[in-house]
C-alpha positions in Angstrom: 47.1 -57.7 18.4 48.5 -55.7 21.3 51.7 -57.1 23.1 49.7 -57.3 26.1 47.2 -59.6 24.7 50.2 -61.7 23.2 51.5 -61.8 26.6 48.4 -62.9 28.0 47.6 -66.2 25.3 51.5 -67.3 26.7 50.9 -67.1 29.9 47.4 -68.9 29.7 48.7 -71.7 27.5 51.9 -71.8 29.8 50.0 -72.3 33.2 47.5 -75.2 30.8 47.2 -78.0 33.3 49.6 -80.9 33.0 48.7 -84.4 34.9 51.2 -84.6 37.6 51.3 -88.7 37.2 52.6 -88.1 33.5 55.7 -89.0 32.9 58.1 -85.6 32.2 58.4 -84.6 28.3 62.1 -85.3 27.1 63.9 -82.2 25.1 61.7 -83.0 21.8 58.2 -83.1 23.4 59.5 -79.6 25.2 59.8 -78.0 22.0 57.1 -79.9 20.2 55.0 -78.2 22.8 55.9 -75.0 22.2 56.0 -75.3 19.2 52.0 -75.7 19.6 51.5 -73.5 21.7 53.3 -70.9 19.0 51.2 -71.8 16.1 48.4 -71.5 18.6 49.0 -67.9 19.8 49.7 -66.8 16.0 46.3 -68.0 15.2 44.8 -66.2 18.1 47.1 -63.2 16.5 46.5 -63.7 13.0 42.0 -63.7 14.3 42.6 -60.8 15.9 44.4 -59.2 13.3 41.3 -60.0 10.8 39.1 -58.9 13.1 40.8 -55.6 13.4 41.0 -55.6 9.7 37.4 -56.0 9.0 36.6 -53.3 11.4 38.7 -50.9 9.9 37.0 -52.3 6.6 33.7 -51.0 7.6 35.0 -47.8 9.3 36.6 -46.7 5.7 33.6 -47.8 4.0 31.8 -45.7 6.4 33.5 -43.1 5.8 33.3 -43.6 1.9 29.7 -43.2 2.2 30.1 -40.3 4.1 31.9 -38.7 2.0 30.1 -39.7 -0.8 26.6 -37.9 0.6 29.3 -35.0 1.0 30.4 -34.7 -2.5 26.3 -35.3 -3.5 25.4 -32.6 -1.8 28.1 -30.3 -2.4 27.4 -31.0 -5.9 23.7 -29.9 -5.0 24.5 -27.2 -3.2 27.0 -26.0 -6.1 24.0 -25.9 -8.8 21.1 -24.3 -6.3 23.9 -21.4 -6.0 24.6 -21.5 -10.4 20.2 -21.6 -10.4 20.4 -18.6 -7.9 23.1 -16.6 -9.6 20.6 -16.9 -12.7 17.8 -16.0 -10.9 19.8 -13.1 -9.6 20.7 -11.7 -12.9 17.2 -12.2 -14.9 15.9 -10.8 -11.9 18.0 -7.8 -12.3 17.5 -7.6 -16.1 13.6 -7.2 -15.3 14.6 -4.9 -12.7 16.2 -2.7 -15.5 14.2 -3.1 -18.4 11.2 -2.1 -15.8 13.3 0.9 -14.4 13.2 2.1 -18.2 9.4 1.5 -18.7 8.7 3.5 -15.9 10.7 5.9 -17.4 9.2 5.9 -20.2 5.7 6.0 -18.6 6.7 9.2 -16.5 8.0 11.3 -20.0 5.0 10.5 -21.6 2.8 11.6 -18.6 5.0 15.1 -18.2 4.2 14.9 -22.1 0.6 14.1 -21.4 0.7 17.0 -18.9 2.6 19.7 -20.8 -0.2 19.0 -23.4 -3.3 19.3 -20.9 -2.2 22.5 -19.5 -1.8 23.8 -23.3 -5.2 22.8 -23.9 -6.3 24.3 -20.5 -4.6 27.6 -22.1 -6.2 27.4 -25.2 -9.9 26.7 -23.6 -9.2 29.8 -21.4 -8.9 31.6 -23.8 -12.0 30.7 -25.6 -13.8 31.6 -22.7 -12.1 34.8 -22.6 -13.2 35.8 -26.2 -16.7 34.9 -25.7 -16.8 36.9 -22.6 -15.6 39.9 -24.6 -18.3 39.0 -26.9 -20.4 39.0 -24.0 -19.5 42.4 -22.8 -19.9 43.8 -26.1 -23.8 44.4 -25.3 -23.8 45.0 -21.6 -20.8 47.5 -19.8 -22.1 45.7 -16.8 -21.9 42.5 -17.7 -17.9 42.0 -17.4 -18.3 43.2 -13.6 -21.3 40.9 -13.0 -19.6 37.8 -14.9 -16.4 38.6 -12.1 -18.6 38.2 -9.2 -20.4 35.3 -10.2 -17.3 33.6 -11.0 -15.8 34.4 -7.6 -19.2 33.5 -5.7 -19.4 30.1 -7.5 -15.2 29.6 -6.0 -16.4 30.9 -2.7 -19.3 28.5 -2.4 -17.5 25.6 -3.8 -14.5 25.6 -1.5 -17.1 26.1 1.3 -18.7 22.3 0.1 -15.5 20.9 0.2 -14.6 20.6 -3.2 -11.0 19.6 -5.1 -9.5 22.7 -6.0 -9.3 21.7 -9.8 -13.0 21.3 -9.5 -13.4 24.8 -8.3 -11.6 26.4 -10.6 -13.2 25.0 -13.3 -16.5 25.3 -12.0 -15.3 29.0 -11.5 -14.2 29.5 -15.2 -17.4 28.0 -16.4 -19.2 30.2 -14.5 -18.6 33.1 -16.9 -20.6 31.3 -19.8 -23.9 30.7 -18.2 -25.3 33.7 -20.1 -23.0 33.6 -23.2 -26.5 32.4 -25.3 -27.8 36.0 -24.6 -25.5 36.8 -27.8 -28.3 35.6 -29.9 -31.0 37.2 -27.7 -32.8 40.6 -29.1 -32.6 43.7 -26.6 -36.0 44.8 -24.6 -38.2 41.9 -24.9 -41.3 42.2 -23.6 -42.9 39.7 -21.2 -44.5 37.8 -24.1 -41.6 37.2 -25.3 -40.2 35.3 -22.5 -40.0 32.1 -24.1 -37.1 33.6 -26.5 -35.5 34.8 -23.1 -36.0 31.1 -22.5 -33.8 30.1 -26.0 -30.1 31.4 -24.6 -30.1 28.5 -22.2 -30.5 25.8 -25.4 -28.2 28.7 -27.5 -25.5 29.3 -24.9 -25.1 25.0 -25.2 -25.0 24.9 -28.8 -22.4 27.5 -28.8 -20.2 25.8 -26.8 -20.1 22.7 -29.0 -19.0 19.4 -28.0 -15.3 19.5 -26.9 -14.9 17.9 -23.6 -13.4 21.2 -22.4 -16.5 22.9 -22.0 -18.7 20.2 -20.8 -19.1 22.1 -17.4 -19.7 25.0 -18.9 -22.2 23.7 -21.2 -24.2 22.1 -18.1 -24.4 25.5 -16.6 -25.3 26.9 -19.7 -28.9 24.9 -20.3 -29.4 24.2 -16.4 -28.9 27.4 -14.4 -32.6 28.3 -15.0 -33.8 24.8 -14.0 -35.1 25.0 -10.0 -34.9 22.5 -7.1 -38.8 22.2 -7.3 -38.4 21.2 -11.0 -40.4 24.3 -12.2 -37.3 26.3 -14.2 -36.3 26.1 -17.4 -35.8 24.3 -20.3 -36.0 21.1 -19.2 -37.7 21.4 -15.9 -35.3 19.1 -14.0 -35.1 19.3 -10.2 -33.4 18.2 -7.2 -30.1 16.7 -7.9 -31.1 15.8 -12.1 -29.4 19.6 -12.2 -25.9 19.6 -12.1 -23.9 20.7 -9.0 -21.9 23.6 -11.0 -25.5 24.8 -12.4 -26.8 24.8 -8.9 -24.1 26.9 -7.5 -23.9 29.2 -10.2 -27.7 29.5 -10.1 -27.7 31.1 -6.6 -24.2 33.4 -7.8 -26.0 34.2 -10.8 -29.4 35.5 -9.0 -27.3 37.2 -5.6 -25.6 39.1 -7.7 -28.3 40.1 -10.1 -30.3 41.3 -6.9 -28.3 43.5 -5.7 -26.9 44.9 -8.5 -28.0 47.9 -10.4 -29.8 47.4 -13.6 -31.6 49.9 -16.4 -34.5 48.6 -15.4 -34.8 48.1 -11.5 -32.4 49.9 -8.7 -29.5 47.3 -6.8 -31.5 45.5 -3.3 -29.2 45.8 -0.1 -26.8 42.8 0.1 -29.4 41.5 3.3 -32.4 42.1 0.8 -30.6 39.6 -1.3 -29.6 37.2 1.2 -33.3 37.2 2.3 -34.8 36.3 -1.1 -31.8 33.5 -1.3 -32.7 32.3 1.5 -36.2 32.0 0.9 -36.0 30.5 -2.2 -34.1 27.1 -0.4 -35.8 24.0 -1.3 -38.0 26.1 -3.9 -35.5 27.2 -6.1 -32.7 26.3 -4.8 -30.3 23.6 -3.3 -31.0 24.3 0.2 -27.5 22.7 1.4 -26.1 25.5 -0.9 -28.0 28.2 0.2 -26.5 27.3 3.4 -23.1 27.8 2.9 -23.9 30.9 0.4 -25.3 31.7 3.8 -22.6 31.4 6.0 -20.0 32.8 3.2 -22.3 36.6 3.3 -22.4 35.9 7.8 -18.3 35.7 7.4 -17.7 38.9 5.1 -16.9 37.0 2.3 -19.5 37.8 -0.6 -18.9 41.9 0.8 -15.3 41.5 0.2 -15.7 39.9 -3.6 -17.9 42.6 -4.6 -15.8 45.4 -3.0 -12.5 43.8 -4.8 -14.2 43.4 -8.0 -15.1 47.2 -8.0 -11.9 47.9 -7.1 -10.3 46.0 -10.5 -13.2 47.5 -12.2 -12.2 50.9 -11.1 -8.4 50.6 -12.1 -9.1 49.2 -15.7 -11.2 52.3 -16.0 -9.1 54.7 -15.2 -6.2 52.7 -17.3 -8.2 52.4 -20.5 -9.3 56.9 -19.9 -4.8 57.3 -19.6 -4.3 55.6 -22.7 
């Protein structure tokens, strides 16, 4: 209790009422009186002071429970972070042990690459040989196999092709006749239908690696025609392969106008006429177009005036040596 509020009980129980008609207290009942009135105030002090004491009582328990939630969920808070810094290092662990798989991945696929190529090396120069053995019966035929091969690059970067599809369309190419090894020399008409046998010979030779599936396409289809009336298997429309299509108009352009023991070389328009007349007979007529457009742009004339060039230079190389 404050002293004010001491004060205060004093003066109330000194100003307490007293009946005027009563007689005055002698010296005892004067200190018999405050005497009361002392106990009384202490009471009122000692309430007070209980009051004030249960007050602070709940305050501190109050504040025990506060700090009780406090220390809960600092404890809380102290594992979530010990669960996170786990997390945090299996995390990282995957991390690693992910950084080395890809690692791993990308040494087997420069493996897987080196390996590929090798085989792309080795397949070239398969085709190399059996072009030699190609060669062997016709001087012309290493020329004319050139041209094709750069017609059929021509026309299939003109339709938009990949450019690993064009080059192996364009080293297929040079097979399309390799079948003709097994062929006799000056057949006669009636003896077309063994003409007809280096398409099925030409696929046989090339076996059954996955290297020369291409090649072995355009060996057996570049006879077959759009209308379905070629040979062997009399296929049409889009049943024949897009690399046997292409090399199918190469193959006859080129023939055309170039000069054979048995027929003089048609103008490059000639050509380009009959090409163009065979679409949607013989021929894909989408390709035909762009063959088309390829001979309007210069392009076919510039092949064929490059490849007699080479031709030209490895002649007068092999006559020095």
């Amino acid at each position: 209790m404050s002293d004010d509020e001491t004060k205060n009980m004093v003066e109330t129980v000194d100003v307490s009422p007293r009946d005027p008609e009563a007689p005055q207290a002698t010296g005892g009942d004067v200190f018999r009186q405050l005497l009361h009135q002392a106990v009384r105030v202490a009471d009122m002090a000692n309430s007070q002071a209980m009051r004030m004491a249960l007050d602070f009582a709940k305050v501190y328990e109050r504040e025990q429970g506060v700090r009780k939630d406090f220390e809960s969920q600092l404890k809380q808070m102290t594992l979530m972070e010990k669960q996170a810094t786990r997390y945090a290092e299996d995390l990282a662990a995957m991390l690693r042990s992910e950084r080395e798989r890809r690692q791993e991945l990308e040494r087997a696929l420069e493996q897987e690459r080196i390996a590929s190529e090798e085989l792309r090396r080795t397949g070239l120069q398969g085709i190399s040989h059996l072009v030699l053995a190609a060669t062997i019966k016709d001087r012309t035929t290493g020329t004319h196999l050139q041209r094709v091969r750069r017609y059929v690059e021509a026309i299939a970067e003109r339709l938009g092709l990949p450019g690993e599809l064009v080059e192996e369309f364009g080293y297929s190419s040079v097979m399309h006749d390799v079948g003709k090894i097994h062929t006799p020399d000056h057949l006669s008409d009636a003896e077309f239908s063994v003409i007809k046998q280096h398409c099925i010979d030409g696929e046989k030779m090339l076996g059954t690696a996955r290297f020369f599936e291409t090649a072995r396409a355009i060996a057996r289809e570049h006879h077959e025609r759009w209308d379905g009336k070629g040979y062997p298997d009399g296929k049409k429309g889009e049943e024949i392969s897009l690399a046997a299509r292409i090399v199918s108009i190469a193959d006859v352009f080129d023939a055309l106008t170039s000069k054979r023991p048995y027929k003089e070389a048609w103008s490059a328009e000639a050509g380009l006429q009959a090409i163009e007349a065979g679409a949607g007979e013989r021929f894909d007529p989408e390709i035909v177009a762009g063959f088309v457009a390829l001979a309007q742009e210069g392009v076919l004339e510039r092949i064929s005036s490059e490849v007699a060039a080479s031709a030209d230079d490895e002649q007068l190389g092999s006559s020095a040596r």
